[in-house]
C-alpha positions in Angstrom: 0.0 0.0 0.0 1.6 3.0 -0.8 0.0 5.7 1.5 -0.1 3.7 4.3 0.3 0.6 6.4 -1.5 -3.2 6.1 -1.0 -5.2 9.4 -2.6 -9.0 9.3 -2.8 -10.9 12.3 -4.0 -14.6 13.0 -4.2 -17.0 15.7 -5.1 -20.9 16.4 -5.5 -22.4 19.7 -6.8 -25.8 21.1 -8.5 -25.8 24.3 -8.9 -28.9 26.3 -11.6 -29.0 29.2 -10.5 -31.0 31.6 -13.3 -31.5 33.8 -16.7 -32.5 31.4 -18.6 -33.6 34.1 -21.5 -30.5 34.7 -23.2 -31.9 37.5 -23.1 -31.0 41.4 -25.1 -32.3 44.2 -25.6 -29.4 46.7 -27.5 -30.2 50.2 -29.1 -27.1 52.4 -27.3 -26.5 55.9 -30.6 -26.6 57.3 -31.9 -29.4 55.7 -28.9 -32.4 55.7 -31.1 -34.9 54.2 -32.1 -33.8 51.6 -29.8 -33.5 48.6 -30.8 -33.0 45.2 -28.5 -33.0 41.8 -28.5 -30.2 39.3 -27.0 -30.7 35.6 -25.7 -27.9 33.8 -25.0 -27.7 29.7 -22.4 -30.2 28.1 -19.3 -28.8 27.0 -16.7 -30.3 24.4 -13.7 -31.4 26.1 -11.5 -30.1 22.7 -12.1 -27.3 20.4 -10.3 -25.0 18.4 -10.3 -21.0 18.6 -9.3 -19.2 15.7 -8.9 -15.6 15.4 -8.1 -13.0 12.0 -7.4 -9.6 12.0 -6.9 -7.0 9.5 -5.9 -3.7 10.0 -5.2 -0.5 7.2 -3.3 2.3 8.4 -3.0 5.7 6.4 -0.7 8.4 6.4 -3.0 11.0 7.2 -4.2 9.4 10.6 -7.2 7.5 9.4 -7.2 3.5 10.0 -9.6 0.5 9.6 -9.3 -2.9 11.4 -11.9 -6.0 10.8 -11.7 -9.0 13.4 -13.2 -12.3 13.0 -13.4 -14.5 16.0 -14.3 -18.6 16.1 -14.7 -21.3 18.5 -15.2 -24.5 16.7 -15.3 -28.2 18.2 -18.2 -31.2 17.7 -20.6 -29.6 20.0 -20.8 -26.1 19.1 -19.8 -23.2 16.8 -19.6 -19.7 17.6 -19.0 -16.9 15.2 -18.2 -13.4 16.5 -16.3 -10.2 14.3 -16.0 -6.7 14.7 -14.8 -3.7 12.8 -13.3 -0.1 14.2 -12.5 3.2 11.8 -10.4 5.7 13.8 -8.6 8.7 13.4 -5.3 10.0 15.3 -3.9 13.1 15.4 
């Protein structure tokens, strides 16, 4: 680019959970006897996160940046990206 700057950025991660199990059995102080279970949501034990940037500088002060974001694995998929114009003087 000849008036300004381009600046690309990436990432990949793994994540590993390594506690799946999402229930608890709490019991009341008050009440000893009586316990009860509660299950929360599965979570993947792997997935990957991914992350891309790209960001346009100028000369005259002006600049762009666009971000996508992902968490991929066999359970879920998330999808997240942003963009940002800004101007320094």
């Amino acid at each position: 680019m000849q008036n300004g700057i381009v600046t690309l950025r990436g990432r990949l991660a793994w994540a590993h959970d390594f506690n799946p199990d999402r229930s608890i059995a709490p019991t009341f102080q008050s009440l000893p006897g009586a316990s009860f279970v509660v299950n929360g949501a599965a979570q993947a034990p792997d997935s990957a996160l991914t992350t891309a940037s790209a960001e346009w500088q100028w000369t005259n002060g002006w600049s762009a940046a666009a971000t996508f974001e992902g968490e991929f694995s066999n359970v879920t998929q998330s999808y997240a990206g942003k963009g940002a114009i800004r101007y320094a003087w």
